[in-house]
N, C-alpha and C positions, 0 to 999 in steps of 0.2 A: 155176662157179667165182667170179663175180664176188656172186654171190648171198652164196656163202662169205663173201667178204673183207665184205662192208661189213655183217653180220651182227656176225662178231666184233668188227669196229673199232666198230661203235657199242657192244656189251661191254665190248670197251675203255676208250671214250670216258668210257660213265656210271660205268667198275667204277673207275675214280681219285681222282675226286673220294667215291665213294661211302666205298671201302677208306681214306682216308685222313679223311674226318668221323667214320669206326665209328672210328678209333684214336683220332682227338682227342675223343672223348666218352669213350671206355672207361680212358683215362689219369687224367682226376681221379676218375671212378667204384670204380678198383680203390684210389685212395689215401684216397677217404672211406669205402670199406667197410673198409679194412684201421684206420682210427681210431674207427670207431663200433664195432666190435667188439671194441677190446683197451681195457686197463687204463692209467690216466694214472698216470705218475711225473716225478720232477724229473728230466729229465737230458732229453738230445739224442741220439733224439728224445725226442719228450714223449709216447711209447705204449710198448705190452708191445709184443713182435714174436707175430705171429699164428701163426707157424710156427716150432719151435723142433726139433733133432733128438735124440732121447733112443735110445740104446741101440740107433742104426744105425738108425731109424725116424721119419720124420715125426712130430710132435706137434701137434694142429691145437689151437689154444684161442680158442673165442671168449665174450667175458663177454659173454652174453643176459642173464642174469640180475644184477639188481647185489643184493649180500650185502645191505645196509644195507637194503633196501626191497623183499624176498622178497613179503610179502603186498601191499605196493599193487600187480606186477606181476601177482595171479593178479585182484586187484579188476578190474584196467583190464580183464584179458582177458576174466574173466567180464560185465564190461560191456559190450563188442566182441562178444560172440557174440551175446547180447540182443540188442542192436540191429540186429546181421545177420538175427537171426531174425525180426525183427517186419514 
């Protein structure tokens, strides 16, 4: 029984500090992927919202791709691969 308790309590021990570093990294993590993936406008905030609902349905939008500059994005990738490959 005593084996028990001080097994858990050191789970314990490490899983608090551990469970609360994993929330304070994953807090500004969720707020830079939700701005590098949407659209800038004037207003407050200053992005598109990445999740919008249409028609009783999630609508997930993420801008990978920027309109303006379709083919430098296939140049870079097709350059990325090259080099992975070599």
């Amino acid at each position: 029984m005593a084996r028990l308790t001080t097994a858990s309590g050191r789970r314990l021990v490490a899983g608090i500090p551990t469970l609360w570093l994993l929330v304070l990294f994953l807090i500004p993590f969720i707020i830079v992927f939700r701005i590098s993936f949407s659209e800038v406008r004037l207003a407050i905030p200053p992005y598109t919202p990445l999740l919008t609902w249409r028609h009783g349905r999630p609508d997930l939008y993420l801008n990978i791709f920027s309109r303006a500059h379709d083919g430098l994005s296939v140049i870079g990738f097709i350059e990325f691969a090259s080099a992975a490959g070599s």
